[in-house]
mmCIF file as gemmi writes it, N, C-alpha and C atoms, coordinates in Angstrom:
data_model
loop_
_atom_site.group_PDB
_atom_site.id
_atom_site.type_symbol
_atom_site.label_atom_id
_atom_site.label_alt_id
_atom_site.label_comp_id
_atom_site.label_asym_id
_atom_site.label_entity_id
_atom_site.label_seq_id
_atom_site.pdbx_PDB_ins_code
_atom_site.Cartn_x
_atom_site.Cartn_y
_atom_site.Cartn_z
_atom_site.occupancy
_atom_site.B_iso_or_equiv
_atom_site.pdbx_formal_charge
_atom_site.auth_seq_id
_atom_site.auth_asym_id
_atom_site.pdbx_PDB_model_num
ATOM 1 N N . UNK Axp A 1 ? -21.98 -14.138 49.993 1 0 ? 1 A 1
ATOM 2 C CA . UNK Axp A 1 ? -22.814 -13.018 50.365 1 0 ? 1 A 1
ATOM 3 C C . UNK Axp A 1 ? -24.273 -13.387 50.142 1 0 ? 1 A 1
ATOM 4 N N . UNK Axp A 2 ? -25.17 -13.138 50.933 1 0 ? 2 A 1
ATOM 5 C CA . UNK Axp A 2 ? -26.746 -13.01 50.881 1 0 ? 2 A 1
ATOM 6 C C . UNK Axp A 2 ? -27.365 -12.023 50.966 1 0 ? 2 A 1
ATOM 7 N N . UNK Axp A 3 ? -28.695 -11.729 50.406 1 0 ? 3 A 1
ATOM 8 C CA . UNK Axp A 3 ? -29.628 -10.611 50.765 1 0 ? 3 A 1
ATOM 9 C C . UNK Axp A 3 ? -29.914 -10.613 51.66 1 0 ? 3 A 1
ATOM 10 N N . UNK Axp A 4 ? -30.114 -9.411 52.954 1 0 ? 4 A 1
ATOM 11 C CA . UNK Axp A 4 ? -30.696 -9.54 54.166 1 0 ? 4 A 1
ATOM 12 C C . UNK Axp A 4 ? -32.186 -8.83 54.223 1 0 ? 4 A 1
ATOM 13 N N . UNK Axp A 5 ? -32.751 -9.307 54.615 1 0 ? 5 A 1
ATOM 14 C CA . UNK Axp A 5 ? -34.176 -8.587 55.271 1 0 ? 5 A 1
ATOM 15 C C . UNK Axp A 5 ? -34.619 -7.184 54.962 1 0 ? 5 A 1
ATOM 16 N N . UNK Axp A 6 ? -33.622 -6.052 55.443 1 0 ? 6 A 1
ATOM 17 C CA . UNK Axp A 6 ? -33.406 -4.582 55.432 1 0 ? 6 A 1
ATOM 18 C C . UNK Axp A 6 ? -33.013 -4.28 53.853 1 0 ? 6 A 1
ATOM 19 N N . UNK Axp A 7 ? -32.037 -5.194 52.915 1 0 ? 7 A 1
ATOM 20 C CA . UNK Axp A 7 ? -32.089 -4.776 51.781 1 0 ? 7 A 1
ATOM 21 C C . UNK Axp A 7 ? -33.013 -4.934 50.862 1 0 ? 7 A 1
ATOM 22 N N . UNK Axp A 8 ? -33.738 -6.226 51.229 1 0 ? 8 A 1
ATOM 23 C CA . UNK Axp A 8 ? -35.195 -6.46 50.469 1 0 ? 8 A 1
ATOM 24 C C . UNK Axp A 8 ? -36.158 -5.661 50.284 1 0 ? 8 A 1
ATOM 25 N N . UNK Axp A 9 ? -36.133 -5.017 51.843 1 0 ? 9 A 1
ATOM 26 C CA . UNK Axp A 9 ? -37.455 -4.309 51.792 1 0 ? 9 A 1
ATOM 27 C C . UNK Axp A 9 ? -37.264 -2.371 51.603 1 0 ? 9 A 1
ATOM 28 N N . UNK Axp A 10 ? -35.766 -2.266 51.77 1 0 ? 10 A 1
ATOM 29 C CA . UNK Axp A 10 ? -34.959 -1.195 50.379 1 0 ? 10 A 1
ATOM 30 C C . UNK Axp A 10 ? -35.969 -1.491 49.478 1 0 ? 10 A 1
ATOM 31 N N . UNK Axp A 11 ? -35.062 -2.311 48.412 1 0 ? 11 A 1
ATOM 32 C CA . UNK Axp A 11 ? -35.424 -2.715 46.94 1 0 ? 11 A 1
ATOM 33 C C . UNK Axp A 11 ? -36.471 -2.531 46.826 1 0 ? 11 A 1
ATOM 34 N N . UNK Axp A 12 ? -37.749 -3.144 47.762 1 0 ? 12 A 1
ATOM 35 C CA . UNK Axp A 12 ? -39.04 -3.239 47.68 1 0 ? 12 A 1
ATOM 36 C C . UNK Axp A 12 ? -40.07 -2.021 47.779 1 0 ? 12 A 1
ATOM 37 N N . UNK Axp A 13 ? -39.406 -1.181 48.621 1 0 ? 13 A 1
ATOM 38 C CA . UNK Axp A 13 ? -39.836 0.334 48.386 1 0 ? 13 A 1
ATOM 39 C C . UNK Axp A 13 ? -39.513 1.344 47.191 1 0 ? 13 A 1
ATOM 40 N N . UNK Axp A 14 ? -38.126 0.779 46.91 1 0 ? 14 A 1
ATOM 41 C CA . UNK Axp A 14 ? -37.789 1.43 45.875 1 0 ? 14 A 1
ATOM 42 C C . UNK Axp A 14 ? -38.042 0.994 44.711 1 0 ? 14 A 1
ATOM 43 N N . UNK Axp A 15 ? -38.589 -0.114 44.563 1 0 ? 15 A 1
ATOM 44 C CA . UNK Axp A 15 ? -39.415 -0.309 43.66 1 0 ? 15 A 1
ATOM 45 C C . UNK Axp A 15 ? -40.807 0.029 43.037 1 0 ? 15 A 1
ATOM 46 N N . UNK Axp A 16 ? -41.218 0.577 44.624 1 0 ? 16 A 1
ATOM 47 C CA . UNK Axp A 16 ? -42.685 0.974 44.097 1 0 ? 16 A 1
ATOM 48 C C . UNK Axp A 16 ? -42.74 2.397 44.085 1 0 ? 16 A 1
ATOM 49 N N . UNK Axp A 17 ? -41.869 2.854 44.441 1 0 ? 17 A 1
ATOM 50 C CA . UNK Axp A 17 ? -41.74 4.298 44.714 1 0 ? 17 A 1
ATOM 51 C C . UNK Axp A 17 ? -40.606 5.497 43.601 1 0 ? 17 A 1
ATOM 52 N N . UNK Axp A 18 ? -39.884 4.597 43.139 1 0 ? 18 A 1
ATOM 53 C CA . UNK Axp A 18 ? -38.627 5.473 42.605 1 0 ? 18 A 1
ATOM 54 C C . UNK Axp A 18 ? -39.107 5.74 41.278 1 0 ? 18 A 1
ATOM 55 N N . UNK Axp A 19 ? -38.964 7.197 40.329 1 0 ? 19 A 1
ATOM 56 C CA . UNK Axp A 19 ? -39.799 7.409 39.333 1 0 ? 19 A 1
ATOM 57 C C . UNK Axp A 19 ? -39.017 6.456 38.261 1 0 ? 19 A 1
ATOM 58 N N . UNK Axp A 20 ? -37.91 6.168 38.24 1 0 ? 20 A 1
ATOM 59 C CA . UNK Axp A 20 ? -37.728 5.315 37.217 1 0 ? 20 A 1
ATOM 60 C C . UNK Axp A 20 ? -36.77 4.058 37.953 1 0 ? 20 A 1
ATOM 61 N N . UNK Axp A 21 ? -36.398 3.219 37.031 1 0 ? 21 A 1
ATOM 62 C CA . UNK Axp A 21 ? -35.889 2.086 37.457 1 0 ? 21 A 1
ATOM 63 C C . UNK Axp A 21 ? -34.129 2.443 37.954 1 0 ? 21 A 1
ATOM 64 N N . UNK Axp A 22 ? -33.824 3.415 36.792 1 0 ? 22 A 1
ATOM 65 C CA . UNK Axp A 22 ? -32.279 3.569 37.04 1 0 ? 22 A 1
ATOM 66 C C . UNK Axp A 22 ? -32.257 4.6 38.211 1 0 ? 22 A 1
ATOM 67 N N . UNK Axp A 23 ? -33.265 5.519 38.814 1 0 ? 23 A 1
ATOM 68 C CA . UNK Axp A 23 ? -33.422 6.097 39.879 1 0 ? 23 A 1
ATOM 69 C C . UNK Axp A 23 ? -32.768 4.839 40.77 1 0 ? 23 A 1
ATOM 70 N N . UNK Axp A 24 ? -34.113 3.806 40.947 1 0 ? 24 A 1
ATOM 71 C CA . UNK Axp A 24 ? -34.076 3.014 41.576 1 0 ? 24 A 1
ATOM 72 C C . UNK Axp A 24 ? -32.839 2.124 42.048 1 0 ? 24 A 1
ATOM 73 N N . UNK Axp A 25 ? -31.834 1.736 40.145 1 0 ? 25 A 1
ATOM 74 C CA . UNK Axp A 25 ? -30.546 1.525 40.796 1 0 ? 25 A 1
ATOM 75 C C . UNK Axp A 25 ? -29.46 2.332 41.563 1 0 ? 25 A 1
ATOM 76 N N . UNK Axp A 26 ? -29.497 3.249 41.469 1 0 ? 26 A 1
ATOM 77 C CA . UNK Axp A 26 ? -28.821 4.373 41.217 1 0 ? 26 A 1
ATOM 78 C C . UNK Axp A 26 ? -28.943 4.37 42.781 1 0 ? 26 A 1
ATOM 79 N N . UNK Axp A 27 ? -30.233 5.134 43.503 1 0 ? 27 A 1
ATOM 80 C CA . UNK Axp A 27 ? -30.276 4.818 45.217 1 0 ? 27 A 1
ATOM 81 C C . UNK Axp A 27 ? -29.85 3.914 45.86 1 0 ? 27 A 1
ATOM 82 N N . UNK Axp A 28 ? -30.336 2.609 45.167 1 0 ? 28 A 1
ATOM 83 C CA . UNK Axp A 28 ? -29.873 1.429 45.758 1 0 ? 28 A 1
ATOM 84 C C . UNK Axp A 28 ? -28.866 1.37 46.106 1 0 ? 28 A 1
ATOM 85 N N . UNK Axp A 29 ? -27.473 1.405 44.837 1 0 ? 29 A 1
ATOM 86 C CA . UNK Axp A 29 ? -26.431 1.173 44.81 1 0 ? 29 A 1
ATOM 87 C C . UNK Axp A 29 ? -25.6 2.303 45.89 1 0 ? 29 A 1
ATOM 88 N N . UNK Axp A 30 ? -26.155 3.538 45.886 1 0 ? 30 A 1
ATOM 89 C CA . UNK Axp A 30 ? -25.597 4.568 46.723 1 0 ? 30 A 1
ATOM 90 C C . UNK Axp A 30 ? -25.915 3.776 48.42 1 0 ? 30 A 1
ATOM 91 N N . UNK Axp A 31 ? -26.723 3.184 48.661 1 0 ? 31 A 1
ATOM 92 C CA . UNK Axp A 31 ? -26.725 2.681 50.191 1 0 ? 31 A 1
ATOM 93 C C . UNK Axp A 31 ? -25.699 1.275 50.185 1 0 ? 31 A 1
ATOM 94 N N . UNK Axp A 32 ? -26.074 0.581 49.529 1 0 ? 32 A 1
ATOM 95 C CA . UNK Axp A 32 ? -25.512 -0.452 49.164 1 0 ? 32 A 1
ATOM 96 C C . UNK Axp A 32 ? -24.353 -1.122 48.252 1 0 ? 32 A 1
ATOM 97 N N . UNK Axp A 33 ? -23.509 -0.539 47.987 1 0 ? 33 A 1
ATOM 98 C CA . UNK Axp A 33 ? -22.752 -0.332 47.018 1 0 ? 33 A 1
ATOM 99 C C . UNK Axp A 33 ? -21.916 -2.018 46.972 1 0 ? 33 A 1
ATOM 100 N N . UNK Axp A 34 ? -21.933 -2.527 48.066 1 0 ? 34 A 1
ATOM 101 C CA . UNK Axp A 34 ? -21.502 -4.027 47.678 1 0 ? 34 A 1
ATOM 102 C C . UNK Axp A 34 ? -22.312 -4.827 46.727 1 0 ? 34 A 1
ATOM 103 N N . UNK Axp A 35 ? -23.295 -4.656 46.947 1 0 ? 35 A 1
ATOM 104 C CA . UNK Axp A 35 ? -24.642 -5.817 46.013 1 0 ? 35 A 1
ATOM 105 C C . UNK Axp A 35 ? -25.056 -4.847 44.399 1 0 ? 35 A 1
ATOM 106 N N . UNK Axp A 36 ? -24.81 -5.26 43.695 1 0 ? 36 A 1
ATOM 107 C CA . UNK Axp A 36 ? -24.895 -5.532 42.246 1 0 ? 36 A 1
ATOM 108 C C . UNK Axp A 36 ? -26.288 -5.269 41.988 1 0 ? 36 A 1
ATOM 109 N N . UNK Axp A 37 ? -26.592 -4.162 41.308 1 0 ? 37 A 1
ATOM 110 C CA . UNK Axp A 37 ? -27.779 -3.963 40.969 1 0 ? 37 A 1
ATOM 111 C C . UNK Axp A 37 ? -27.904 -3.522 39.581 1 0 ? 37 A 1
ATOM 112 N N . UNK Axp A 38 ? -28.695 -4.533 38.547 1 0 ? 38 A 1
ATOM 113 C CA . UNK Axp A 38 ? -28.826 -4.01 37.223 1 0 ? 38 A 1
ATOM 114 C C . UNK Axp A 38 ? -30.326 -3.688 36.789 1 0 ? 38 A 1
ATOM 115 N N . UNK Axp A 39 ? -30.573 -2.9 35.575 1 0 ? 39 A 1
ATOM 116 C CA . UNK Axp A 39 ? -31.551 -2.557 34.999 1 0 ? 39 A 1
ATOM 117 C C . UNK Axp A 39 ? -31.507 -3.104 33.622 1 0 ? 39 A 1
ATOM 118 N N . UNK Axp A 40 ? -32.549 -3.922 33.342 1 0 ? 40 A 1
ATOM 119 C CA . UNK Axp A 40 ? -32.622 -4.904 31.949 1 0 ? 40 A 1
ATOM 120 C C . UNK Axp A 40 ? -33.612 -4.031 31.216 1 0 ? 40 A 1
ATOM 121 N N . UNK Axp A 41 ? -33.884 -5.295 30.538 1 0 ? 41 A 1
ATOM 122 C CA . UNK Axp A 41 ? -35.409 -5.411 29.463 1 0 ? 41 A 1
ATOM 123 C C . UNK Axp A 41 ? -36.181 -6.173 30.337 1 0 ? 41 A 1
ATOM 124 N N . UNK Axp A 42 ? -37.358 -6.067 30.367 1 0 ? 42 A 1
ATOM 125 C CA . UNK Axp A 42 ? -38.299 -7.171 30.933 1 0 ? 42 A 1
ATOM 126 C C . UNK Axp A 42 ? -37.52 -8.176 29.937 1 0 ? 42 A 1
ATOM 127 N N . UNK Axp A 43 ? -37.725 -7.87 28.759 1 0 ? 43 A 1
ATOM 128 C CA . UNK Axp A 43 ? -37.831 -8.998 27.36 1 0 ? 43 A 1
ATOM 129 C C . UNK Axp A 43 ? -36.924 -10.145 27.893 1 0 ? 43 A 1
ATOM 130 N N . UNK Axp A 44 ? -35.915 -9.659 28.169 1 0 ? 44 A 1
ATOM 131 C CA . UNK Axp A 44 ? -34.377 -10.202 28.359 1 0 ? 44 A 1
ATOM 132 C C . UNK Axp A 44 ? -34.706 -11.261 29.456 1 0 ? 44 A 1
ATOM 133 N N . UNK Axp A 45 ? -36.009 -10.637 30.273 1 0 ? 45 A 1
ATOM 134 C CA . UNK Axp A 45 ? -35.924 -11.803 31.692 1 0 ? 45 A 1
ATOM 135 C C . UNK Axp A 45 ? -37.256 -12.703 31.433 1 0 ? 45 A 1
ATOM 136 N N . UNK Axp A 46 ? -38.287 -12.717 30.132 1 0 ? 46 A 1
ATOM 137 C CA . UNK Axp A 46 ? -39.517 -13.028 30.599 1 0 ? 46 A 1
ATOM 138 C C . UNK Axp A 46 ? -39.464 -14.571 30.812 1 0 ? 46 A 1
ATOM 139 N N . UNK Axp A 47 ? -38.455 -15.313 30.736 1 0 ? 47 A 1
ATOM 140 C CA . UNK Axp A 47 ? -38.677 -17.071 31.283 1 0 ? 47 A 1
ATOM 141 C C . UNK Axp A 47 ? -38.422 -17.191 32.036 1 0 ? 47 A 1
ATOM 142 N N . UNK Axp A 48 ? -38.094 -15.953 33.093 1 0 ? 48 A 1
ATOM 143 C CA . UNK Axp A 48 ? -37.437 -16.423 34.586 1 0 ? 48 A 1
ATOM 144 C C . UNK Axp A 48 ? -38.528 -15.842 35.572 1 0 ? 48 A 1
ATOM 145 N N . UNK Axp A 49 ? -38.519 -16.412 36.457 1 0 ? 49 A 1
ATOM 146 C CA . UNK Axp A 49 ? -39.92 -16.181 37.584 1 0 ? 49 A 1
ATOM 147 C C . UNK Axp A 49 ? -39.188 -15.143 38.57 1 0 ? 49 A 1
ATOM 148 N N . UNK Axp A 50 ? -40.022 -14.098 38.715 1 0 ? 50 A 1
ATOM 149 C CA . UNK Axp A 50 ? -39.35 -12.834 39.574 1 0 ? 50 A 1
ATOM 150 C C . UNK Axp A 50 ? -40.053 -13.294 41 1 0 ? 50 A 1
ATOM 151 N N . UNK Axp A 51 ? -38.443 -12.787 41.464 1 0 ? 51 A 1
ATOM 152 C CA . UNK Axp A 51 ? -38.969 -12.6 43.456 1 0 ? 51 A 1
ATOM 153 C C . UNK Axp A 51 ? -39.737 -12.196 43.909 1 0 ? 51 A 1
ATOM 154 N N . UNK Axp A 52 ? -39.796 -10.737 43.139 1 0 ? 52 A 1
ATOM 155 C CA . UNK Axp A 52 ? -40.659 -10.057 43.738 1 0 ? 52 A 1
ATOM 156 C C . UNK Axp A 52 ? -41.117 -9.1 42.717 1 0 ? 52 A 1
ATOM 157 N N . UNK Axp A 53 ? -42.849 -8.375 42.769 1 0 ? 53 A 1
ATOM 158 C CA . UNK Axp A 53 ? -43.315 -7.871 41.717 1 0 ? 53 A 1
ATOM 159 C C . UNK Axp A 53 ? -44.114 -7.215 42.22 1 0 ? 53 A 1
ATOM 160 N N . UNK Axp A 54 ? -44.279 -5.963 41.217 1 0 ? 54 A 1
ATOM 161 C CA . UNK Axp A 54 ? -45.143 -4.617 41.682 1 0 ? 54 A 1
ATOM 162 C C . UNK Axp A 54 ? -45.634 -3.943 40.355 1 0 ? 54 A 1
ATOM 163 N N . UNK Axp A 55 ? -46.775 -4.218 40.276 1 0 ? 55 A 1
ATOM 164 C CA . UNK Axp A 55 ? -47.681 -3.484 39.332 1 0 ? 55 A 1
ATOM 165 C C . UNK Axp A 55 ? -46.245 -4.227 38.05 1 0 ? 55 A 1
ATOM 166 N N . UNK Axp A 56 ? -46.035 -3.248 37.501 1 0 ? 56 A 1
ATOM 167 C CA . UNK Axp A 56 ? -45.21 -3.319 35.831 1 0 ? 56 A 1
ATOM 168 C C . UNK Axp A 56 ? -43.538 -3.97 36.327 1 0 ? 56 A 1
ATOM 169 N N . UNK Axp A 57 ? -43.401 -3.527 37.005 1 0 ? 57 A 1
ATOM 170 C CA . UNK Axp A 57 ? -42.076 -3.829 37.652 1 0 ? 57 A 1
ATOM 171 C C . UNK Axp A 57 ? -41.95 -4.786 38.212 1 0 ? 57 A 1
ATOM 172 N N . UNK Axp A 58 ? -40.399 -5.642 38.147 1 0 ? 58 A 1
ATOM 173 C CA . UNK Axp A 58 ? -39.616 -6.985 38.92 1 0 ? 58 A 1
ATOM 174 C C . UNK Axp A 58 ? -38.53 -6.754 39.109 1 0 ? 58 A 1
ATOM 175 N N . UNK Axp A 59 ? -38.327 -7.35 40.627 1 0 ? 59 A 1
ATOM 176 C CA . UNK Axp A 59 ? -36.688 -7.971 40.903 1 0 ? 59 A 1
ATOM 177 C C . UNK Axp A 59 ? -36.446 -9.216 40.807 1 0 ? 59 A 1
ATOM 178 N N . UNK Axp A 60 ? -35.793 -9.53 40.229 1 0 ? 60 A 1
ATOM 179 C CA . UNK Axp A 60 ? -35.181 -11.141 40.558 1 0 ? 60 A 1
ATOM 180 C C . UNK Axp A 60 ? -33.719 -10.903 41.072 1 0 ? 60 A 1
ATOM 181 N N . UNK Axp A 61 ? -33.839 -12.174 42.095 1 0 ? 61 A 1
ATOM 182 C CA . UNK Axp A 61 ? -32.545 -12.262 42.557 1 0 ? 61 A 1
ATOM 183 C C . UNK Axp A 61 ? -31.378 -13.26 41.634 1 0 ? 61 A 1
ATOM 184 N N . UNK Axp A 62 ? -30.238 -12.777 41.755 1 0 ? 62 A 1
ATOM 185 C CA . UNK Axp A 62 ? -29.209 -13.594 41.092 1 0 ? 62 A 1
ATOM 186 C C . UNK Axp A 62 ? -27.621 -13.568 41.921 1 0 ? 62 A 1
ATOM 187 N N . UNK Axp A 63 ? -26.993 -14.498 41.257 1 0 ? 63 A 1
ATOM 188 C CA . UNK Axp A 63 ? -25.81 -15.385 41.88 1 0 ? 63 A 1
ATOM 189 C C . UNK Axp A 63 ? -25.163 -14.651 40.787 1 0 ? 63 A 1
ATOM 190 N N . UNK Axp A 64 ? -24.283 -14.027 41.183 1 0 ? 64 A 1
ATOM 191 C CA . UNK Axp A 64 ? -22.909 -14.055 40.131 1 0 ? 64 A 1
ATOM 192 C C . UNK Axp A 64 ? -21.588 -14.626 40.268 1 0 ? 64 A 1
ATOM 193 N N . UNK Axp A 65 ? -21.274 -15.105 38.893 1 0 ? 65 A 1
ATOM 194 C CA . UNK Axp A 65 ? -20.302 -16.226 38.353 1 0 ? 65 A 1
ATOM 195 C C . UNK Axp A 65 ? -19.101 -15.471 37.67 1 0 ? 65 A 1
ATOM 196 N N . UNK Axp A 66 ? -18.113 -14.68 38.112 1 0 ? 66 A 1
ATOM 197 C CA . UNK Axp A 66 ? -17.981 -13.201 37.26 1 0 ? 66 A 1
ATOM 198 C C . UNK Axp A 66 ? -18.713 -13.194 36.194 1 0 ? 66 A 1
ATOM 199 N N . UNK Axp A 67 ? -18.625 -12.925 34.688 1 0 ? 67 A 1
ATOM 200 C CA . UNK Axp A 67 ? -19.579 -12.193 34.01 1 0 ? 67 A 1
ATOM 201 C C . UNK Axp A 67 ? -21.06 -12.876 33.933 1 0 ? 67 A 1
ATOM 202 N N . UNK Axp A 68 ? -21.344 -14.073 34.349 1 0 ? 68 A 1
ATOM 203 C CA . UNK Axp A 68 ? -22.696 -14.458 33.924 1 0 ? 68 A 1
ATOM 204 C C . UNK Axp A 68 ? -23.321 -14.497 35.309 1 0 ? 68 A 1
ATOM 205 N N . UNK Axp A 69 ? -24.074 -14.615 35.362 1 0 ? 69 A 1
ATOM 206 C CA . UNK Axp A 69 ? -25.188 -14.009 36.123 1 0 ? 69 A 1
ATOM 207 C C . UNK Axp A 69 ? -26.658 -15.324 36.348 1 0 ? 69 A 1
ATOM 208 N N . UNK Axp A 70 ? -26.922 -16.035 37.778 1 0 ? 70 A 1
ATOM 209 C CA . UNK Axp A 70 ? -27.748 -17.149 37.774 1 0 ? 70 A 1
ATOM 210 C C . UNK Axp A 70 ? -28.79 -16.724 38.286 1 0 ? 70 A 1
ATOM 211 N N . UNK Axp A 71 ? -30.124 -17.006 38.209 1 0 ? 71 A 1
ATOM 212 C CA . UNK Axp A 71 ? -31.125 -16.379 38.815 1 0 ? 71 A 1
ATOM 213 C C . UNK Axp A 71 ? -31.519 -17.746 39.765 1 0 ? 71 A 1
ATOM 214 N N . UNK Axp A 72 ? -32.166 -16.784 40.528 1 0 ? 72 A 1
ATOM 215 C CA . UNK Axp A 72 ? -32.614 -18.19 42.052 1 0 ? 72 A 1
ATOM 216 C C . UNK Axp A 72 ? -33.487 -17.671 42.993 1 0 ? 72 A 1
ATOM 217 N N . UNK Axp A 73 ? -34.247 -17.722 43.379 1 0 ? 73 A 1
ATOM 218 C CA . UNK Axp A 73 ? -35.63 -17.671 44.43 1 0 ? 73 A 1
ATOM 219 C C . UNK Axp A 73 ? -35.083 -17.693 45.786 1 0 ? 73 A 1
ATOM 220 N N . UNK Axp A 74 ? -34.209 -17.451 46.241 1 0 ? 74 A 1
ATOM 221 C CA . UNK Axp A 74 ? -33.411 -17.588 47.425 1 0 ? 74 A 1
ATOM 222 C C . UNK Axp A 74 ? -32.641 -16.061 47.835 1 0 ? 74 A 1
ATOM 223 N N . UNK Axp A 75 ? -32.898 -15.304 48.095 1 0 ? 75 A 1
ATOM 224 C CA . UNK Axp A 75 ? -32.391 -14.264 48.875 1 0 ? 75 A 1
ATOM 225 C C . UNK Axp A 75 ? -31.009 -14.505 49.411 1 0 ? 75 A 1
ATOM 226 N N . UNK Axp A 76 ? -30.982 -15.641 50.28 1 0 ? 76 A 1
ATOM 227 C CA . UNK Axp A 76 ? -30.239 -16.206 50.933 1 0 ? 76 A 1
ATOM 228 C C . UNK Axp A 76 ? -28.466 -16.205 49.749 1 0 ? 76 A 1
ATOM 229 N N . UNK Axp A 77 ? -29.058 -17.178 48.508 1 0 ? 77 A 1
ATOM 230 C CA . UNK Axp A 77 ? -28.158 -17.466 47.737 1 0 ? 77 A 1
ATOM 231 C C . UNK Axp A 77 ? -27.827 -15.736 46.631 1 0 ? 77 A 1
ATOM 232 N N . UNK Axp A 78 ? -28.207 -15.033 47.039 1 0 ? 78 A 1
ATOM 233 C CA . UNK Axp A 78 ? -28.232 -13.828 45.8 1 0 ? 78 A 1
ATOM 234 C C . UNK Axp A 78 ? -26.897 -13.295 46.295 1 0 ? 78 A 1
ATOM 235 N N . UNK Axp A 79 ? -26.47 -12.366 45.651 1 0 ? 79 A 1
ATOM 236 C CA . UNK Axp A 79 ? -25.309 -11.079 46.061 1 0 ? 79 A 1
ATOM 237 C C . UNK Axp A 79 ? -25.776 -10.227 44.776 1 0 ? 79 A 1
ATOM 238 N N . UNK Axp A 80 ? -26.7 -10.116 44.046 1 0 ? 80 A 1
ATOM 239 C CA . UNK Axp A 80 ? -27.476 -8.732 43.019 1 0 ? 80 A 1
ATOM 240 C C . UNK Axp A 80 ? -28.677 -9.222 42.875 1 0 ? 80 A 1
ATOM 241 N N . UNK Axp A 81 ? -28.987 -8.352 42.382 1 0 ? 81 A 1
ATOM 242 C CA . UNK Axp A 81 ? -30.536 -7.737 42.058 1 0 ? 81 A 1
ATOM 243 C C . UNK Axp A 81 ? -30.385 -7.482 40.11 1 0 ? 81 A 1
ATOM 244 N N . UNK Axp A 82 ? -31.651 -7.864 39.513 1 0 ? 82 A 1
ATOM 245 C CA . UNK Axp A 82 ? -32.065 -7.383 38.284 1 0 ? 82 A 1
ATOM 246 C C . UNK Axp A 82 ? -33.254 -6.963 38.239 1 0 ? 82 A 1
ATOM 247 N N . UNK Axp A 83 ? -33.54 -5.665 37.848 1 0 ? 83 A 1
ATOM 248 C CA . UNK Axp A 83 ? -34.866 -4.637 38.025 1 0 ? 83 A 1
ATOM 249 C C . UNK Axp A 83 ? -35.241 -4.874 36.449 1 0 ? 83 A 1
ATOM 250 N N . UNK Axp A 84 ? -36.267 -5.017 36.138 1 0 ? 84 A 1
ATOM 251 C CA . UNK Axp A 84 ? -37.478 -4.583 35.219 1 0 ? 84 A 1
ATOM 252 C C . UNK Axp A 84 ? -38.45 -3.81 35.025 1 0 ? 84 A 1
ATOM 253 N N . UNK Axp A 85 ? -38.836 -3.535 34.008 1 0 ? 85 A 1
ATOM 254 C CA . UNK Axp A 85 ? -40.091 -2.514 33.962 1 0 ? 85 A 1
ATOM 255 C C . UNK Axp A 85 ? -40.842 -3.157 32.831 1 0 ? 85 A 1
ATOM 256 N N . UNK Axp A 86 ? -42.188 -3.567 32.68 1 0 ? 86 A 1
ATOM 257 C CA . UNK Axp A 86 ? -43.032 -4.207 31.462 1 0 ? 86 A 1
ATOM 258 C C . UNK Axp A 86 ? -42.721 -3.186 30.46 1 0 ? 86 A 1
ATOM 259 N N . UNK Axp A 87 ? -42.433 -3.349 29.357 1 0 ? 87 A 1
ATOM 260 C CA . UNK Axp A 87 ? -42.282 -2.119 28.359 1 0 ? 87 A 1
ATOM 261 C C . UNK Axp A 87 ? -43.3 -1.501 27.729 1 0 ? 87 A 1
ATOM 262 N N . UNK Axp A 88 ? -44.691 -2.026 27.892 1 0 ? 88 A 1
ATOM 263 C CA . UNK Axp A 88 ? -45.634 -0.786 27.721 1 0 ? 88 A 1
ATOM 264 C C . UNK Axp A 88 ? -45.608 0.184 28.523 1 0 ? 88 A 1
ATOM 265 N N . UNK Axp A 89 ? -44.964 0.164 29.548 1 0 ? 89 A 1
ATOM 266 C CA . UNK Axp A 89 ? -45.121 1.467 30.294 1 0 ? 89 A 1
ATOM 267 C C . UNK Axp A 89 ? -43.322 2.098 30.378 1 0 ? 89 A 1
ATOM 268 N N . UNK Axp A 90 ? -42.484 1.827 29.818 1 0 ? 90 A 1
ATOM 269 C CA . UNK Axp A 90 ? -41.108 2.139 29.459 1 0 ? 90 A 1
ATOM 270 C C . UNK Axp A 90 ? -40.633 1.767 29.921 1 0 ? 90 A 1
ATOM 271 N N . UNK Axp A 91 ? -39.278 1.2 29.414 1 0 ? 91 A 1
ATOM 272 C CA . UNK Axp A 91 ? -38.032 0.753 30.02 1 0 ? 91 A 1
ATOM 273 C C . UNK Axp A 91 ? -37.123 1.94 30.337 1 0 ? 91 A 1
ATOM 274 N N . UNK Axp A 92 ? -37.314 2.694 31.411 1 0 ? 92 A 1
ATOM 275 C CA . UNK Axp A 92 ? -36.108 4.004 32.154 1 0 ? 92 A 1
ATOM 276 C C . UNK Axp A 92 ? -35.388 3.001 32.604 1 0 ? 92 A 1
């Protein structure tokens, strides 16, 4: 499975737009319910380089392995999403 075009730019609205992050999964997952969408810590992700970024907020894309989870710059190679929020401004 890959990310397509139309789900990116989902994510990408709903990233800048949804009042909190689990909003954000929460919609997502209701359109999309095949692709894997989680809500972290920034903390949890800060050595990994995000796809994509908006003001306080990141997605990175990832590969899942059942339980572990690979991150990768490739859309192409993803089947989920991991959302962030910088935690000075809260982790919802």
């Amino acid at each position: 499975m890959s990310l397509n075009a139309e789900q990116l730019d989902f994510a990408a609205d709903l990233l800048r737009t949804a009042p909190t992050l689990r909003d954000a999964a929460a919609q997502r997952h209701e359109r999309y319910p095949e692709v894997r969408t989680m809500h972290v810590s920034a903390t949890v992700m800060r050595d990994e380089t995000a796809a994509l970024r908006f003001s306080v907020r990141s997605i990175y894309f990832a590969i899942s392995a059942g339980y572990y989870r690979t991150i990768t710059q490739r859309p192409e190679e993803a089947d989920a999403l991991i959302l962030t929020e910088d935690k000075a401004h809260g982790n919802r």
